[in-house]
N, C-alpha and C positions, 0 to 999 in steps of 0.2 A: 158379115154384117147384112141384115136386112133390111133395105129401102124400102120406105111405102110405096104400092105404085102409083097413087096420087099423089102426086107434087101439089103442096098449093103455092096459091096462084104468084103469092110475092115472089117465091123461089123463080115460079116458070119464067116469069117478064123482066124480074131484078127491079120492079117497082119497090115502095115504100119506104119508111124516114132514112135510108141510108144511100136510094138511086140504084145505082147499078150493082148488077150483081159482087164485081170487084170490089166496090166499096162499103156496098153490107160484109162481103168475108170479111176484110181487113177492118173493119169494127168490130165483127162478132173474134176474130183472132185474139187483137187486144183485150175485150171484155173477159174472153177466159186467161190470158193471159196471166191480166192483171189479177183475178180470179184465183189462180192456180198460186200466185204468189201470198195471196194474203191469206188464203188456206193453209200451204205448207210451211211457207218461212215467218209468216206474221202471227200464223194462229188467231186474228182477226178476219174471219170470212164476211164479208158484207154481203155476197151474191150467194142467195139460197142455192138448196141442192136443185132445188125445180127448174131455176132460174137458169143454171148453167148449166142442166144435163136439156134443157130446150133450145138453147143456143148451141150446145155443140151438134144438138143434131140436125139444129138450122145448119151449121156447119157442112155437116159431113153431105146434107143433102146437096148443098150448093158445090161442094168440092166434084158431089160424084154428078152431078147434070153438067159442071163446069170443067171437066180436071184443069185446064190451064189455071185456076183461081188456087190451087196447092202449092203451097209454099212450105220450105221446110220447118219453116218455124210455128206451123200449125199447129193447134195443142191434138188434131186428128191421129199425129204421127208419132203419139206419146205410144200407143195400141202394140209397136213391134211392126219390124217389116218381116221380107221374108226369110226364111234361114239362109245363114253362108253356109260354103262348103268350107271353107279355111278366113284366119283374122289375118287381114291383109298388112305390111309393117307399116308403121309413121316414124318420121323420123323428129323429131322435136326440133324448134328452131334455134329455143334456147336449151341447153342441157338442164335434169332434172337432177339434181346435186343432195350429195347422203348428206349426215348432218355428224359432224363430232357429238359426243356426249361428257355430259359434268355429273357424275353420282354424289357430290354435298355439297355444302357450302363451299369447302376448302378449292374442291376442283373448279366451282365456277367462279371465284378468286381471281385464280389462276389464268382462266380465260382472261376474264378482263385487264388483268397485266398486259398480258400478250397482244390485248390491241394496243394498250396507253404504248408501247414501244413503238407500237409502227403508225399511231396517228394521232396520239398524245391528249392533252386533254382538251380533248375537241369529243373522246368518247363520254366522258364524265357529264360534261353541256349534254349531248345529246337526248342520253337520257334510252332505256329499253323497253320493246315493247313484249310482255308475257303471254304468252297464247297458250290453250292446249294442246299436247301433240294427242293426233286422234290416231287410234289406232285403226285401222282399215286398208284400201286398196289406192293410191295414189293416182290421180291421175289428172291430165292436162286437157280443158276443154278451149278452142280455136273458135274465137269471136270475128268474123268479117260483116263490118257495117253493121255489128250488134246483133248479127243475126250466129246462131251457133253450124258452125262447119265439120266441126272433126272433135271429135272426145275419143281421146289415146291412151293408153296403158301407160304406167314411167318405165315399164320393160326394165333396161340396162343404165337406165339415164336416159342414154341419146336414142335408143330405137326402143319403141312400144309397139301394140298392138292396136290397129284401128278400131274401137268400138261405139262407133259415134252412132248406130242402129241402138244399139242397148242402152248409152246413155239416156240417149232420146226417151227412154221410158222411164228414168226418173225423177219421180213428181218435183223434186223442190229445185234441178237443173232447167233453167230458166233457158227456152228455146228462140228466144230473144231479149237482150239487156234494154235496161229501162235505163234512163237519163240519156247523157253523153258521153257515154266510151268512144276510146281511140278507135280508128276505122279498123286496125288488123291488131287483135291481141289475142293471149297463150292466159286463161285462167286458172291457174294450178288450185290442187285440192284432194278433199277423202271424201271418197264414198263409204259410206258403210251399214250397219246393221243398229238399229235400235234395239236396246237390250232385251225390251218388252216384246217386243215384234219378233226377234228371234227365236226366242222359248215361244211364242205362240205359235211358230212357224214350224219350230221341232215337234211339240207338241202334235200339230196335226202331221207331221211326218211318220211319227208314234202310230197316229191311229190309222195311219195310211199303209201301215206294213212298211216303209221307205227309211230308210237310214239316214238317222239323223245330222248336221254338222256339227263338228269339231270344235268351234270358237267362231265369232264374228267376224272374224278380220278372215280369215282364209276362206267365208263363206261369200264376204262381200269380191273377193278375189275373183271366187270362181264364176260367181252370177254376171259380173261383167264379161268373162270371158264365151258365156256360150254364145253359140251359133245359132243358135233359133233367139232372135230376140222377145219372142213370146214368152219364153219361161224367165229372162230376164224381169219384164213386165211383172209376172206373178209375183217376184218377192219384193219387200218394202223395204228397197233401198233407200238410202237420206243423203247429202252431199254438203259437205262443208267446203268453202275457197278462206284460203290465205296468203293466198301471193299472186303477183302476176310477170306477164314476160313480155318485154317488148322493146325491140330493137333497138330505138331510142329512147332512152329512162328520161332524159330531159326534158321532153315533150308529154310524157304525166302528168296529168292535173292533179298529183300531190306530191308532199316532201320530204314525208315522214311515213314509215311503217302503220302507223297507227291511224293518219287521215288514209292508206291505201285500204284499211279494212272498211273504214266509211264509204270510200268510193266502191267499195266489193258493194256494200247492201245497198248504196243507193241504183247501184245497176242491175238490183233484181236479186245480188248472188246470197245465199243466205252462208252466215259467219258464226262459225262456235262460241258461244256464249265464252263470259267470265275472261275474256282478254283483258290487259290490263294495261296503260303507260305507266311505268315505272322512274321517276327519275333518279335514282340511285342503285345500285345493285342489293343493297339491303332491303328493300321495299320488294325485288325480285323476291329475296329469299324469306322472306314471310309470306310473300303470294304462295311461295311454291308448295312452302310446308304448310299451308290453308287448305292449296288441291290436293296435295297429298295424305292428309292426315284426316282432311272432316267430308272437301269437295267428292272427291272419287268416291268415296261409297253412297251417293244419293245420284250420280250422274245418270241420264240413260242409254249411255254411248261407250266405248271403251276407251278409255287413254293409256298411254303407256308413259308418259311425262306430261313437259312442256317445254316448249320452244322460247328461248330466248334471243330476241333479235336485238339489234342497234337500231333504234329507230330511226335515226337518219339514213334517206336514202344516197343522199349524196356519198356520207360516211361508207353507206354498202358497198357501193360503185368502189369508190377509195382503197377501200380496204382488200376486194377483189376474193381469189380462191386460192384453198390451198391445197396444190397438188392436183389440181383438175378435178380435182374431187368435192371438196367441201367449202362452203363460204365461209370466210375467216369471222367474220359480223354472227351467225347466227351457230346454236349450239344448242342442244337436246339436256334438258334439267332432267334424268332419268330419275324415276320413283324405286321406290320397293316392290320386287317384280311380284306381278301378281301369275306367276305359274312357277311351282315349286317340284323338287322330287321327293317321295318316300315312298312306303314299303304297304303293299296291298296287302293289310293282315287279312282279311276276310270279305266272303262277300255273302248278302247276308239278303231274305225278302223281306217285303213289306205286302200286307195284302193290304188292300184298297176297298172303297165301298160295294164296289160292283162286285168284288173280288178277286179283282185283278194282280198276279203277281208282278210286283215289280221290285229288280232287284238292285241295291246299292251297296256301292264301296265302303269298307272297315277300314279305315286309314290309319299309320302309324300316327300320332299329331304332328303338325308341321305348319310354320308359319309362315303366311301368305299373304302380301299388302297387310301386316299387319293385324291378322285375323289369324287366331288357330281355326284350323281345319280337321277333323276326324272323319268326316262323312262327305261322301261326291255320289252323283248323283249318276245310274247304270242304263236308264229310262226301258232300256227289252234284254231280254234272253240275248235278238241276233246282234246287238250291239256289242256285247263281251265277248261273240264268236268272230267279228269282223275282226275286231281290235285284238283279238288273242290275245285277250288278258287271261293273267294266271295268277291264284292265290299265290302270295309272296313275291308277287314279280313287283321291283323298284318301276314307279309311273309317275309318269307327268299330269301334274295338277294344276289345275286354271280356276281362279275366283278373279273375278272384276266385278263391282258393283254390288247389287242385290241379286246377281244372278246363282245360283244353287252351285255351289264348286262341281265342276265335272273332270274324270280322268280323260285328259286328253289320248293316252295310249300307253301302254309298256316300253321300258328301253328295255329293248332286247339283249344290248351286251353286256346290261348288268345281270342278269342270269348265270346260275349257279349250279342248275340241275334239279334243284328243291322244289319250285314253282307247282303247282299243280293245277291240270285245267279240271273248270266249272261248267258243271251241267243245273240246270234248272229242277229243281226236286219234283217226284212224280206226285207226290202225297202235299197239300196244304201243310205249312210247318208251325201253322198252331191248332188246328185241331185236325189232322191227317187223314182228311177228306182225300179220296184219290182227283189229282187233277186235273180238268180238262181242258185241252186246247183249238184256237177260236185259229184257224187258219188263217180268214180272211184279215183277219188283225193283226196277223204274228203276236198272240198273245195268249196267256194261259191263266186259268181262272180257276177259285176254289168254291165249285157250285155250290155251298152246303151256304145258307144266305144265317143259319145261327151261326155261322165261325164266329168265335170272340175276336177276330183276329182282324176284322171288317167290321164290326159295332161300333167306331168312335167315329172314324166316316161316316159310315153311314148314318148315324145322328146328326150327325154337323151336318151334313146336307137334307136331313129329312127336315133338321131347321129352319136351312137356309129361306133367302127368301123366298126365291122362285119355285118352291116345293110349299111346304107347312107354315110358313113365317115365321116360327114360333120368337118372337123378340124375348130378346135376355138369356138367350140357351146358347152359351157363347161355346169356342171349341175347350176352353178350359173348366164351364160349369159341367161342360157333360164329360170332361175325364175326373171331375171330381165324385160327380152320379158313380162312374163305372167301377172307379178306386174302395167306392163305399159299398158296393155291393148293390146299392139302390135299385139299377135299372140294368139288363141284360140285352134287352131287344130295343127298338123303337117301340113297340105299344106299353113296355113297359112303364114309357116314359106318364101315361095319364093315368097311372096308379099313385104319383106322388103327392103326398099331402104338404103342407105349411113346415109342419113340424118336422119333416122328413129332411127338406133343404133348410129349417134350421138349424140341424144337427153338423151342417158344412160350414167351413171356414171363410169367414167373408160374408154371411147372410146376416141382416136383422130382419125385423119381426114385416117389415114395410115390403122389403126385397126379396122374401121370399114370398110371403103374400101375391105379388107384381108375378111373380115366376111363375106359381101354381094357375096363377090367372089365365095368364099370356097360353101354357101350354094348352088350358082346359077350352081358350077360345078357338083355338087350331082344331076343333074335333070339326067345327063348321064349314074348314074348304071344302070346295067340291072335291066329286073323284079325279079328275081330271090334276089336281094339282097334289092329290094323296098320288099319283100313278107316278110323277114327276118323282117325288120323294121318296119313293120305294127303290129307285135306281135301280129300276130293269135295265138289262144291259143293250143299247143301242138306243134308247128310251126315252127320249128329251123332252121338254116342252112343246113341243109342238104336235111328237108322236102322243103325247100323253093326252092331248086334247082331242086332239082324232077319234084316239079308241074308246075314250069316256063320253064321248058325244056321238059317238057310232052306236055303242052297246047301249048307253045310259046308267048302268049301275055294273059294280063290281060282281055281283051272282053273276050277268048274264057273261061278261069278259073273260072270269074263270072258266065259264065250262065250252067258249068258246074253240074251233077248233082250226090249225093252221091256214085252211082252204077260206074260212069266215073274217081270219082276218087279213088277210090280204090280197080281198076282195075289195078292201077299204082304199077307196084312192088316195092316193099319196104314202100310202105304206107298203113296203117291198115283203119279197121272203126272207131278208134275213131281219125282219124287227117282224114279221109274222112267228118267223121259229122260236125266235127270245122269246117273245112272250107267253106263244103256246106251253114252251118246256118251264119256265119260272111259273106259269101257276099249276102245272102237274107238279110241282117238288113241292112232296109231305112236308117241311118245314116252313113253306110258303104261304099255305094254306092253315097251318098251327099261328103264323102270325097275323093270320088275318081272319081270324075269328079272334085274337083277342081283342084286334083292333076292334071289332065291330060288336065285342063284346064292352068294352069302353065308351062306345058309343060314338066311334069317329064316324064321321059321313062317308056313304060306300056310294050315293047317288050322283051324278050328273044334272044340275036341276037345270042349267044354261043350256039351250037348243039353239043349233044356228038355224038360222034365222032362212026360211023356203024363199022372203022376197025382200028386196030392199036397194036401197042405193047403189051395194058393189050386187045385186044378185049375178051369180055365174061365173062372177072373176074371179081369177087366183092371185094370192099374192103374196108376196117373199119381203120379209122384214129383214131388214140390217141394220147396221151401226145405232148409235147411241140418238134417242129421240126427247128434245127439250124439254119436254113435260108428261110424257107419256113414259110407262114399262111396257117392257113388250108385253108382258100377260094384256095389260091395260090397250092395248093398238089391237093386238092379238082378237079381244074378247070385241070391240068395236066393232071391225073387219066382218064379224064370223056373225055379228048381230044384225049387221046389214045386208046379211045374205053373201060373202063374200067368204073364199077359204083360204087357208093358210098351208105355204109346203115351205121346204126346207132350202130348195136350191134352186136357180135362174133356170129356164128352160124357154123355148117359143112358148110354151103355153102358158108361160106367164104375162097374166093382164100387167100390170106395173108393179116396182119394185118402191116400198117406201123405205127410205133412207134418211138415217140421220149422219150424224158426225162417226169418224173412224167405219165407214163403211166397209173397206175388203175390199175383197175380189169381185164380191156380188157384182159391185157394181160393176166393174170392169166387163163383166161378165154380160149385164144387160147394155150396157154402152152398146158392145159387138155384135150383140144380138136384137140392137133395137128395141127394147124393150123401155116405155114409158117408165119415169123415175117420179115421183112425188114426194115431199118432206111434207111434214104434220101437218101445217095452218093448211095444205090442200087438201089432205085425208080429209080433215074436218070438216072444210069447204065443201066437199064430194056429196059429204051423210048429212048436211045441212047443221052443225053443229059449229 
């Protein structure tokens, strides 16, 4: 972290509205605190991004001129400390107890018999509380005086793993409780993986050469367990409580399972949605078959059922364990398991816009939560070699949610002998371009950019927004284009006439009119947003701005040569090499003279700007911005004399941030680097 070496002066003295140094932390503490919770668990944020990245670093400056004013409950300590060499054991005070399971109706019937025998109908009055079981890594976080001590693994039950460094770096575990908690409690709970955030997470694993995870729940397992709490930090844990533990239950300020989840959120803890009080067990079993059958596939978390308690706590106590093992009061509604086995017919690629080979599973069909399954998703070549997967080998299949079914791995002792292992083909398998392969990627590509085999991508994206705009060019009007023979390449696409996309299914005389329009108005992006939508490989919005506002026209770019471009600051040698080699390939060059035969814009007309507001500063855009696109902050930024790079470093002047930020931010946190949200960008450029 980088300190400025001038302190000013409030920090130096501990003057102003708060006195002493001590008493500004513990107001700037709470301010993020409070901050951090209405952010993560409320999704109502009141304290801008600016707001509270200048108070934590009022923080951190006061922590580091002060260290006695460090407290562990400081949001400072969210950052990671230092690596262990080994996770030290905890031993729980209360046991963390497995849960029986009911698979239908009939079975949890049956349950509730088995209490009316042992505490009669005093279960029926009480009435159940339905919860989601979440699927993830369980574990127990230790409240003294509301402040957080110990976050432990459920290990065996009775002995965990100390991870109270790594908890600490997850945003929605609250580093001290709000209201009035009991002076010494155990907050049981899941950590785990947002469905969204995972696949994004793998995703850049993908592009990182790095091997991907298996599933969410054994991901969120292992993130809590490392030793370096840093890399903890980097992934987007989330944390649900549903119970708690403390010595004397009498002495809780509630009664009922159901006011104990109120008392969870009024103390900070955030709670899984869609809990329910039930007062019948028939009301259970329509909740169940609800999450079951409509809930779980829109959710963004993984569940493996739901929990059915007694909601009286007194009743819980009453009723006691059974076997030392399981509470008699509560019990697992298991669902239709969403991981299945069958038979790996085939494995088969997909080329991509870039041209990227990527290859997926041919699956026998097989139902899964209720969904047939044919296809799972392979993501690289070294993924099928980790896993030693083998065509015909029987494998485990994982769908939850919205998420793309992926083979978890082969069962090896169902092998036969038949199996055969997969190698990655050397030639492109729709038009048997010889392959070639991108090391730094682990990935292999079919340079030939006419492949038919990368034309529907690469449309849908030359559409997209952030490329061409083109509105109404959806991904099924341009596989209808392809199917008709109409269009072959992208420039094809501004040879279409009215009557052309009349002759398609779904068009009248209005709509296709609207279509011919919308494409014919896309001739007028700049280059810079034509270089975005050509999907050079490595190539993104930001690289594409660069180099069309370095060169200013497509001539000068083509015959530009590796040493010219990446002489460009902010661009390396390997998006210097991409680009040199994509505009030497004869196919590349046939596509862009028709372009320019069409009349699409090859110029640059936007110059950043020699003087202005940001003149000199560099600056890094992330997460999602209220009223601005990036292109739109982007093109601001660059007109005021200010540049734009890809990733946090010291020489970044500030980092403007909206919602869902990253790591960036994290990034600039540690590095000190000034943070702005929009209404100050604007403020900045006098707008």
């Amino acid at each position: 972290m980088t300190i400025p070496r001038k302190r000013d002066s409030q920090t130096e003295t501990g003057s102003g509205e708060a006195g002493s140094p001590a008493q500004r932390a513990a107001v700037l503490r709470q301010t993020l605190n409070r901050a951090s919770h209405e952010y993560y668990v409320l999704d109502r944020p009141a304290l801008s991004d600016a707001d509270y990245d200048r108070s934590f670093r009022e923080l951190q400056k006061l922590e580091t001129a002060y260290p006695e004013l460090r407290t562990v409950d400081s949001p400072t300590q969210r950052v990671g400390a230092e690596p262990q060499s080994a996770l030290a054991k905890h031993t729980h005070s209360i046991p963390m107890l497995s849960l029986a399971n009911a698979f239908d109706d009939a079975e949890l019937r049956a349950w509730e018999e088995r209490l009316i025998r042992v505490a009669g109908d005093d279960i029926t009055r009480s009435g159940y509380s339905a919860e989601l079981k979440i699927d993830g890594a369980a574990v127990s976080l230790t409240y003294d005086d509301g402040v957080l001590v110990v976050g432990a693994t459920r290990g065996n039950g009775t002995i965990g793993e100390d991870v109270t460094a790594n908890i600490r770096t997850v945003r929605d575990v609250p580093l001290r409780l709000t209201g009035a908690p009991p002076g010494r409690i155990e907050v049981r709970g899941e950590i785990y993986f947002p469905f969204d955030q995972f696949e994004r997470m793998n995703e850049a694993r993908v592009a990182a050469g790095e091997p991907v995870f298996a599933n969410p729940r054994n991901a969120s397992a292992g993130s809590l367990r490392q030793l370096d709490p840093s890399i903890t930090a980097s992934r987007p844990l989330r944390f649900f409580g549903y119970a708690v533990a403390f010595d004397d239950p009498a002495k809780l300020p509630f009664k009922t399972q159901s006011e104990l989840l109120q008392a969870l959120r009024s103390w900070g803890i955030p709670v899984a949605p869609h809990a329910l009080r039930c007062n019948s067990l028939d009301e259970v079993a329509v909740w169940a078959h609800g999450v079951e059958h409509e809930l779980r596939a829109v959710l963004n978390f993984a569940i493996d059922g739901g929990v059915v308690k007694v909601d009286s706590l007194r009743l819980q106590d009453e009723l006691g364990v059974v076997g030392g093992r399981e509470p008699r009061w509560a019990i697992a509604r298991k669902f239709a398991p969403d991981i299945a086995e069958t038979r790996l017919a085939a494995i088969e690629v997909n080329v991509g816009r870039t041209g990227q080979l990527n290859p997926y599973a041919v699956l026998e069909p097989v139902e899964i939560g209720g969904t047939t399954v044919r296809l799972a998703t392979l993501h690289n070549e070294q993924l099928v070699r980790d896993k030693d997967l083998r065509v015909g080998d029987v494998v485990q299949v994982k769908r939850a949610g919205d998420v793309i079914p992926q083979v978890i791995g082969p069962v090896p002792e169902r092998r036969n002998g038949s199996e055969r292992p997969w190698s990655m083909p050397s030639r492109c398998p729709v038009c048997d371009t010889p392959v070639e392969r991108d090391a730094d990627l682990a990935a292999i590509y079919c340079p030939n950019v006419a492949c038919p085999g990368r034309q529907l991508e690469a449309m849908v994206y030359f559409a997209s927004r952030g490329a061409m705009d083109i509105r109404g060019l959806s991904y099924a009007r341009i596989e209808q284009l392809l199917q008709a023979g109409l269009v072959h390449d992208v420039a094809d696409l501004y040879t279409l006439t009215t009557d052309d996309v009349l002759g398609l299914d779904g068009f009248q005389q209005k709509s296709a009119t609207t279509l011919v329009a919308a494409i014919d108005a896309s001739k007028s992006q700049p280059l810079s947003r034509l270089l975005t939508a050509l999907g050079i490989p490595h190539v993104g919005e930001t690289a594409a701005r660069l180099l069309a506002r370095h060169f200013g026209s497509l001539n000068a770019l083509s015959s530009a040569s590796v040493d010219q471009i990446e002489a460009i600051r902010g661009l390396g040698d390997v998006i210097a090499q991409s680009v040199a080699s994509f505009f030497h390939d004869p196919s590349v060059r046939a596509l862009l003279r028709k372009l320019d035969q069409a009349g699409v814009t090859l110029d640059e007309p936007t110059q950043v700007a020699a003087s202005g507001a940001l003149s000199g500063q560099t600056v890094v855009i992330t997460g999602t911005l209220p009223t601005l696109s990036r292109s739109q902050a982007a093109a601001l930024i660059e007109a005021n004399g200010g540049r734009i790079t890809s990733s946090v470093s010291k020489a970044t002047t500030f980092v403007l941030a909206g919602t869902d930020p990253g790591s960036k931010l994290e990034k600039a946190n540690t590095l000190g680097v000034p943070i702005l949200d929009e209404s100050e960008l604007l403020h900045r450029i006098g707008q």
